[in-house]
C-alpha positions, 0 to 999 in steps of 0.5 A: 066656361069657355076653354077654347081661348087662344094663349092670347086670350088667356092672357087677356081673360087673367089680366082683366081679372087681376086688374079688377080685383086690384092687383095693377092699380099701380105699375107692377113690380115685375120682379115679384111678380116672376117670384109669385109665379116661382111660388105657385110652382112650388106650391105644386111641387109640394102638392106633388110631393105629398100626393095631392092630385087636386092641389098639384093641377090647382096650382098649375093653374095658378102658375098658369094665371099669373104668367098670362097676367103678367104677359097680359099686364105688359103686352106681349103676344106669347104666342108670337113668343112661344111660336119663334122660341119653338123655332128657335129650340128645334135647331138646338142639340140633342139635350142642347149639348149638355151630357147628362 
């Protein structure tokens, strides 16, 4: 298993998959497709909750794989996305003006 995959790559790799096992035969729904990922980290929270290692990183992954899909299924390059909007947070406030 090759773990050095660019984001990019990711998003290919869990695109390609999803597809093949059906998931894009027809134009995704984009809302359910962000609440399935809403899901999965809820599913970790649980596994969080209750203590359950495994179950918690599994579900990260989860989250993680159905995210690269969508970027995958609709062609965004997240690196590119995550590279501009980490430029953008480092001239944000400390705590981005919130007082907590």
């Amino acid at each position: 298993m090759d773990t050095k995959l660019t984001l990019n790559e990711w998003s290919a790799r869990c695109h390609g998959i999803a597809k093949e096992k059906g998931f894009w035969d027809k134009e995704r729904n984009v809302g359910e497709a962000l609440m399935l990922i809403v899901t999965e980290l809820a599913e970790a929270m649980e596994g969080h909750r209750k203590q359950d290692e495994a179950n918690f990183k599994e579900e990260l992954a989860d989250a993680f794989i159905r995210l690269f899909d969508l970027c995958g299924g609709m062609g965004i390059d997240i690196e590119k996305e995550i590279a501009a909007k980490s430029e953008r947070n480092k001239t944000r406030p400390y705590k981005h003006g919130k007082i907590c």
